[in-house]
VMD Tcl script that draws the C-alpha trace (Angstrom):
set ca {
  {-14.22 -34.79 246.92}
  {-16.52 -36.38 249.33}
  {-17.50 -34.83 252.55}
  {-19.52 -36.87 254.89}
  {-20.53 -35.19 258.03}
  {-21.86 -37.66 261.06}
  {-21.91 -38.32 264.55}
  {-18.40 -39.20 266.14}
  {-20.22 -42.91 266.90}
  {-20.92 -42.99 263.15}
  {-17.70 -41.78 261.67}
  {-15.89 -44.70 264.01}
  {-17.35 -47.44 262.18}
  {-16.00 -45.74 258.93}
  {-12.66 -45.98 260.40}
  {-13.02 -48.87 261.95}
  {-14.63 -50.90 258.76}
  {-12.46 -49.23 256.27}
  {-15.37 -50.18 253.40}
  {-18.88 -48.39 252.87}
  {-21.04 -48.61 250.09}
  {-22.05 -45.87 247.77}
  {-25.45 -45.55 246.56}
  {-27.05 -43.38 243.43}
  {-30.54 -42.98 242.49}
  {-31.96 -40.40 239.25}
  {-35.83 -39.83 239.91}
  {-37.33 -40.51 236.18}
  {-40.34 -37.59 237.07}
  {-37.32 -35.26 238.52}
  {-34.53 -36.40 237.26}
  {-32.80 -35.11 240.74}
  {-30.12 -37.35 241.50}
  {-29.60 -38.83 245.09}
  {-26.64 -40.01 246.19}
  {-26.52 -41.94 249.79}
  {-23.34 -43.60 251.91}
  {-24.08 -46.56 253.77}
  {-21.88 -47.99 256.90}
  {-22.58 -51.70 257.77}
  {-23.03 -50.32 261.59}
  {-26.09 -53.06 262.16}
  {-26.54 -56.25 260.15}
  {-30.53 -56.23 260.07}
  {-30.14 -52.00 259.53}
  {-27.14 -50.09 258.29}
  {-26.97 -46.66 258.01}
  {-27.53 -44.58 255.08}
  {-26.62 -41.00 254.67}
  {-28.57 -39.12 251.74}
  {-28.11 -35.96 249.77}
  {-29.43 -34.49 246.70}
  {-27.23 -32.74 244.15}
  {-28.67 -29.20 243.90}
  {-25.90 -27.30 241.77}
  {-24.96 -27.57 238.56}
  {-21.31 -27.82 240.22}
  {-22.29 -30.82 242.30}
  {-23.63 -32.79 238.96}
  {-20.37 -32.19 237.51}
  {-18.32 -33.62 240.63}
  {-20.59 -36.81 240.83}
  {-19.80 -37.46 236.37}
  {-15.89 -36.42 237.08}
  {-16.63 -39.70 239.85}
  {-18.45 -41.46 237.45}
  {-15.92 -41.04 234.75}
  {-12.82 -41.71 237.24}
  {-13.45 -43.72 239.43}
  {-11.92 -41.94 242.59}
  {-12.67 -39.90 245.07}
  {-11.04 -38.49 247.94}
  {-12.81 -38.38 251.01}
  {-12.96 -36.45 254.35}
  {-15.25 -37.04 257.30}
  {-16.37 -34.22 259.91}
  {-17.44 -34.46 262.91}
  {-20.96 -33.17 265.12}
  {-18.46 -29.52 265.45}
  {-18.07 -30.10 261.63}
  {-14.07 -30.60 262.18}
  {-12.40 -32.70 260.07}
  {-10.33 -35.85 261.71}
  {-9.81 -38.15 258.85}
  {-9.56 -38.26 255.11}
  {-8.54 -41.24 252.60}
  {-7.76 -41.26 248.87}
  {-9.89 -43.94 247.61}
  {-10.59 -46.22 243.68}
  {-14.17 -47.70 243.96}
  {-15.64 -50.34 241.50}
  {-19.04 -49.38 240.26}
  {-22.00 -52.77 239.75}
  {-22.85 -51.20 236.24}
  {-20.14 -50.81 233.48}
  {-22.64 -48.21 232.00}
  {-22.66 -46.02 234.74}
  {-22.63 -42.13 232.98}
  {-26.10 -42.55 231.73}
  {-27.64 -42.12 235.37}
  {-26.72 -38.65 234.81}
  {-26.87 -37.78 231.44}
  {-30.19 -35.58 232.02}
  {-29.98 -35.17 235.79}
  {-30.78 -31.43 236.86}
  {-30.12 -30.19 240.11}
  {-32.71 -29.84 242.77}
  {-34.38 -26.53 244.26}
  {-34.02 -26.30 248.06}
  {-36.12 -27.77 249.99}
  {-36.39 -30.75 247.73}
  {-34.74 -33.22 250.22}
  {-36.39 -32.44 253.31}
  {-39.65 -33.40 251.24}
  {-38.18 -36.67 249.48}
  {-36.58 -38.09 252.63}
  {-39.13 -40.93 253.90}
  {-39.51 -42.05 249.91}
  {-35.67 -41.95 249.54}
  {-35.61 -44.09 252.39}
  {-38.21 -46.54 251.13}
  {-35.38 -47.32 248.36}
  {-33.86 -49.38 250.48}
  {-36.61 -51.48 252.15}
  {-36.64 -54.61 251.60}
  {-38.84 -55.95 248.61}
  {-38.13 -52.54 247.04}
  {-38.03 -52.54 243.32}
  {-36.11 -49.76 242.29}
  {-32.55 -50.76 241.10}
  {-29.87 -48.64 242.65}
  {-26.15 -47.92 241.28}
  {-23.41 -49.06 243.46}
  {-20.03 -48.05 243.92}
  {-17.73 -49.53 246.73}
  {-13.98 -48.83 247.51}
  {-11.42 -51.12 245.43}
  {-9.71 -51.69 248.98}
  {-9.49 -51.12 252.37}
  {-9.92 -47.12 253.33}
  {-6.42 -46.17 254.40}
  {-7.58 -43.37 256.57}
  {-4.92 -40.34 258.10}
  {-6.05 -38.65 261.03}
  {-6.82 -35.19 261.26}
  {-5.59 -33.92 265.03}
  {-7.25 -30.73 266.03}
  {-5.80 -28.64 268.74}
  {-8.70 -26.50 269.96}
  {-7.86 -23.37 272.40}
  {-10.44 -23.04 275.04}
  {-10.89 -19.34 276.61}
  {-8.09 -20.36 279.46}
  {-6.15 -20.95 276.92}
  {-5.29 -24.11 277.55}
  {-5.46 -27.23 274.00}
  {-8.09 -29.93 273.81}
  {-6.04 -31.89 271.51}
  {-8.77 -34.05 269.32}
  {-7.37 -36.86 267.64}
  {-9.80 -38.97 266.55}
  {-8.17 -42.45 265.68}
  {-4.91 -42.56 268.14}
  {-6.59 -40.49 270.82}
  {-8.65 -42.75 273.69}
  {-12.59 -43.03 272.66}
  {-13.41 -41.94 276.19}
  {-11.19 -38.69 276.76}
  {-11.86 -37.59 272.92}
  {-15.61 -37.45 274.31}
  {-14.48 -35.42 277.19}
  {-12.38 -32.88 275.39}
  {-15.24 -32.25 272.53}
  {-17.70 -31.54 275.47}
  {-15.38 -29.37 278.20}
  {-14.87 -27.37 274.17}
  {-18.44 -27.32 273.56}
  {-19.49 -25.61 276.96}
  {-16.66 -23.73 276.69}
  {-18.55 -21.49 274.04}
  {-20.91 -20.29 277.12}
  {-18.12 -17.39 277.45}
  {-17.69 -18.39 281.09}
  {-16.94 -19.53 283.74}
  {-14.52 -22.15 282.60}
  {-15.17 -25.31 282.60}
  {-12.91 -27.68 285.19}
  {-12.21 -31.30 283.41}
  {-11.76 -34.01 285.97}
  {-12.57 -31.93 289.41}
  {-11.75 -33.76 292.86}
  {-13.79 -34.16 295.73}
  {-11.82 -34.39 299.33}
  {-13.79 -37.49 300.88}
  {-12.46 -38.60 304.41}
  {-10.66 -42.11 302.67}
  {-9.14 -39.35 300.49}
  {-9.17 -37.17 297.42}
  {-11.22 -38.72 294.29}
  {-12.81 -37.33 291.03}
  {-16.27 -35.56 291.64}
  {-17.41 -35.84 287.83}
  {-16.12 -35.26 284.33}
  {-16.84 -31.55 284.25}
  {-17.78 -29.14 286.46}
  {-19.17 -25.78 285.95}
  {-20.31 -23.37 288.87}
  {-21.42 -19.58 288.95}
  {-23.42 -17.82 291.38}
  {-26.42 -18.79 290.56}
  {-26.41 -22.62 290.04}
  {-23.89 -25.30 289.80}
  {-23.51 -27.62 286.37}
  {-21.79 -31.30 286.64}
  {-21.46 -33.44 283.35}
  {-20.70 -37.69 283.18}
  {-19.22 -38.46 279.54}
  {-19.79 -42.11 278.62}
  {-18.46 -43.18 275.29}
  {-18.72 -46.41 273.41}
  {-15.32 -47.88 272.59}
  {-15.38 -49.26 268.83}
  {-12.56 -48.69 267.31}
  {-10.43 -50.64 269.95}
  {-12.37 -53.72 269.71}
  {-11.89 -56.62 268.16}
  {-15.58 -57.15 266.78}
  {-17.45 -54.82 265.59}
  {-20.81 -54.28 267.96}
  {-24.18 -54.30 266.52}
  {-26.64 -51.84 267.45}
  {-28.61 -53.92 270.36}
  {-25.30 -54.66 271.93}
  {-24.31 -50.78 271.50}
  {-27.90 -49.67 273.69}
  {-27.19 -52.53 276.23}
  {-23.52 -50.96 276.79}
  {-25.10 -47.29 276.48}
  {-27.95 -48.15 279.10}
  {-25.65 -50.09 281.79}
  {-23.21 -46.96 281.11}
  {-26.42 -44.35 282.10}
  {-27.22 -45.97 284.79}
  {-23.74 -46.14 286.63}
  {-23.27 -41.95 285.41}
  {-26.97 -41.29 287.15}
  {-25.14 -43.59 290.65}
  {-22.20 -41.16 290.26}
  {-23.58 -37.87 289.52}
  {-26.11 -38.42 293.08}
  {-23.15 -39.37 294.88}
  {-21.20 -36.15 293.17}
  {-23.99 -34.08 294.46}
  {-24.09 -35.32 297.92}
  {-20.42 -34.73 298.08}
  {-21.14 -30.77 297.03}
  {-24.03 -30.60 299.58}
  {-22.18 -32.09 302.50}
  {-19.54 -29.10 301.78}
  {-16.77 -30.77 301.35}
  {-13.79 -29.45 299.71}
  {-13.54 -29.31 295.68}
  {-10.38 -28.68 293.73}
  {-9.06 -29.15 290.31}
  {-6.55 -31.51 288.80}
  {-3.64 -28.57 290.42}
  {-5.25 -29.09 293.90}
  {-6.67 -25.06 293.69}
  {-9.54 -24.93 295.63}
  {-12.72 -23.71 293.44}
  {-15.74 -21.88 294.76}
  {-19.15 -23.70 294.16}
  {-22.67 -22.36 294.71}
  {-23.80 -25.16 297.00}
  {-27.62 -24.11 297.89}
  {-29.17 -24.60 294.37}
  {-30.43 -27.43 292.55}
  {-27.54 -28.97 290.59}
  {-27.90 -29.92 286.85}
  {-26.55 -33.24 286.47}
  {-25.94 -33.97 282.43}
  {-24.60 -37.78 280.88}
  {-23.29 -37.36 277.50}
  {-23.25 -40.39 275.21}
  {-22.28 -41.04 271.89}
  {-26.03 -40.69 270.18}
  {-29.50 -40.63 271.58}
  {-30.86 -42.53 269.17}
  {-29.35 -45.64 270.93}
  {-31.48 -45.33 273.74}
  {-34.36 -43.73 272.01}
  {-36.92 -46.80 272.57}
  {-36.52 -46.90 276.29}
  {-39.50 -45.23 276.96}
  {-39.54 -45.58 281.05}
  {-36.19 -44.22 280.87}
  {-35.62 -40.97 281.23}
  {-38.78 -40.48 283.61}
  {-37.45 -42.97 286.25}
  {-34.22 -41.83 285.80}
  {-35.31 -37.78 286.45}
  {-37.65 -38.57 288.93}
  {-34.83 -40.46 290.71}
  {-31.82 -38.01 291.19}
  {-34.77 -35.25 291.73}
  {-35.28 -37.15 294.89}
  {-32.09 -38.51 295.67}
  {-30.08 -35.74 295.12}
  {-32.05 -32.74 294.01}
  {-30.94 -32.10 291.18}
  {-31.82 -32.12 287.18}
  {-31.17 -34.57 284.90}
  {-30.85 -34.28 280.94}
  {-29.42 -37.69 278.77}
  {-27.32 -35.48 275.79}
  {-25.41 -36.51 272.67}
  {-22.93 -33.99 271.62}
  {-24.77 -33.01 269.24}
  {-27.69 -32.23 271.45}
  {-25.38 -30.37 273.63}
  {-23.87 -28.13 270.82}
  {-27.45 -27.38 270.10}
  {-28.11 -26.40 273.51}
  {-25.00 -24.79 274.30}
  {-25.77 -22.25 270.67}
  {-29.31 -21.75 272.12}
  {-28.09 -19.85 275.37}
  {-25.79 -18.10 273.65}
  {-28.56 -16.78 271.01}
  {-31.09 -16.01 274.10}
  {-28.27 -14.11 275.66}
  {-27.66 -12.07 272.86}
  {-31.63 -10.79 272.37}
  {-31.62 -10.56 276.23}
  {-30.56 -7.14 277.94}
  {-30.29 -9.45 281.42}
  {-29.29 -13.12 280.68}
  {-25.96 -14.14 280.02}
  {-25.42 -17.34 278.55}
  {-25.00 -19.29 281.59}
  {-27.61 -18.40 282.41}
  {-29.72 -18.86 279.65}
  {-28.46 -22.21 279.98}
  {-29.00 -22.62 283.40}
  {-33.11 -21.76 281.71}
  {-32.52 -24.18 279.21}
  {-31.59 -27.02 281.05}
  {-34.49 -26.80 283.16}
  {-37.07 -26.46 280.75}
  {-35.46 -29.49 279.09}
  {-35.71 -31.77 282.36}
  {-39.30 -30.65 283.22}
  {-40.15 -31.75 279.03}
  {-38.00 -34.82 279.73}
  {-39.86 -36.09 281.91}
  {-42.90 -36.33 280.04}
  {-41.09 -37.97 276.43}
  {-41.69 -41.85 276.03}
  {-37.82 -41.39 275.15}
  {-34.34 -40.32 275.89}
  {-33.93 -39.28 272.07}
  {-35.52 -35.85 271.52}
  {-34.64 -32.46 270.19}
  {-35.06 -28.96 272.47}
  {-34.81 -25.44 271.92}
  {-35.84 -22.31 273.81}
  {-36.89 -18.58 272.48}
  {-37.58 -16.28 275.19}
  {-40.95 -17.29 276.47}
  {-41.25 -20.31 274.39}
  {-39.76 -23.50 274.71}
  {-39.78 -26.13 272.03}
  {-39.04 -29.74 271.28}
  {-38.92 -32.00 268.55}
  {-38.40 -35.89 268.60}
}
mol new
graphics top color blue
foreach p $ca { graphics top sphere $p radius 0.5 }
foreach p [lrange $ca 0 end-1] q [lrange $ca 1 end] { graphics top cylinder $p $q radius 0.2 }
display resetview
């Protein structure tokens, strides 16, 4: 069995492709054995992910491959669920293939985070070393894994990767990924009583007495097209997408300033703490999309600050999970902070750093007292 665990944007192209290419390497000083899977998800630079067999278990998987020639395998998602799996034959480039691993012993820990940039190097081009391919026989007949996950009002985000629509799957994995905060609730799809009538204030909406939380998901839609999207037409979408959430989320806050009347989907009015600053979030699919923008995120913050006082952090889901497991780990060391709270901290740390990175694509975390970041 194969597990491959990537970003939701990443695991799309698998579906949508149906073909990847797997790669094997055997240091000769080492002899620890590297195995990569690559997604054509740019022409000029597709994606490789690389691990390192480190059991003796592992090493026997990767011969039973060898010796086989099939593999079934199951991709997870940035909340490690599972939402598609495939039964696949490949065809290896070298007839002699078991020798690779003849001698190959597995790796201590540690080992990979140490070998990554070289690894990498393996597939520059000019690079001499000689890899072992394998690629599916076929086309990857993939079956969907649906997820139903319960959310503390117990109501279902049903997450169905392939059938589902790209831009509400988005939505449901973040109103699920707040959720964890323990409360209050998150409201999907709020609505905003405007004098021409009722229309949606934002994606999500979070409030509690000390601060109010609003969230614009924009996904990329790749499995419904017809041809596939390299990655420079992937950060034009992602950047046009940005700036319309940014446009919404200072009109959103305006709306909540003004006082006007906010209900959910039911029309039940909900209470909002309307004299704070308002932390205004855009999830998209991966940071790394955008990470070269480097005027970005500081025109961008410095904008809504003025506009409509309020916060603004760029998030991936997976940024947000991080985030989201950081308050709830400060709230547990903290006799006073609860994990809204904590995240209330969080985000504002985050927007104060933000505005200082040269771009949008940067990691943050928070200990009491000391916040941290890492690109």
């Amino acid at each position: 069995m194969l597990l491959i665990k990537a970003t939701t944007h990443t695991l799309k192209y698998f579906i949508r492709l149906r073909t990847f290419r797997l790669l094997f390497w055997k240091s000769e000083t080492s002899r620890h054995l590297w195995y990569g899977v690559q997604i054509a998800d740019d022409p000029a630079s597709p994606g490789t992910l690389w691990s390192i067999a480190q059991s003796e278990e592992e090493l026997t998987a990767i011969f039973r491959l060898f010796d086989t020639a099939e593999v079934s395998v199951f991709l997870f998602n940035e909340e490690r669920l599972n939402v598609a799996s495939a039964r696949i034959k490949v065809r290896f480039t070298e007839p002699e293939r078991i020798g690779i691993i003849a001698d190959a012993k597995p790796a201590p820990d540690g080992a990979s985070k140490l070998s990554h940039g070289f690894i990498d190097s393996l597939l520059a081009p000019g690079s001499s070393v000689k890899l072992l391919e394998a690629n599916p026989a076929g086309s990857c007949e993939w079956i969907e894994v649906q997820s139903k996950l319960i959310t503390q009002r117990l109501t279902q985000c049903e997450l169905s990767m392939i059938t589902g629509e790209e831009g509400d799957q988005q939505e449901l994995l973040a109103e699920w990924l707040v959720d964890a905060l323990g409360g209050p609730a998150a409201v999907r799809n709020p609505l905003v009583y405007e004098q021409q009538g009722p229309r949606e204030l934002s994606d999500l909406l979070l409030s509690y007495e000390y601060g109010c939380f609003l969230l614009e998901s924009k996904a990329l839609a790749i499995i419904a097209r017809d041809l596939m999207p390299d990655r420079a037409t992937l950060r034009r979408n992602v950047l046009k997408q940005v700036n319309t959430a940014v446009s919404q989320l200072t009109g959103a806050c305006a709306n909540i300033r003004r006082g006007l009347r906010v209900a959910d989907k039911e029309g039940r009015d909900l209470v909002l703490t309307r004299d704070q600053p308002i932390h205004c979030m855009v999830l998209v699919p991966d940071l790394s999309l955008i990470g070269d923008c480097d005027i970005l995120v500081p025109k961008l913050t410095l904008s809504i600050l003025k506009k409509a006082k309020g916060f603004l952090n760029l998030l991936d889901p997976i940024e947000l999970r991080r985030l989201v497991h950081n308050a709830g780990f400060m709230a547990m060391n903290s006799k006073a902070l609860t994990p809204i709270m904590a995240f209330d901290g969080i985000l504002l740390k985050r927007c104060e750093l933000a505005g200082k990175q040269t771009t949008a694509d940067f990691r943050f975390s928070m200990t009491l007292g000391n916040p941290n970041s890492s690109h």
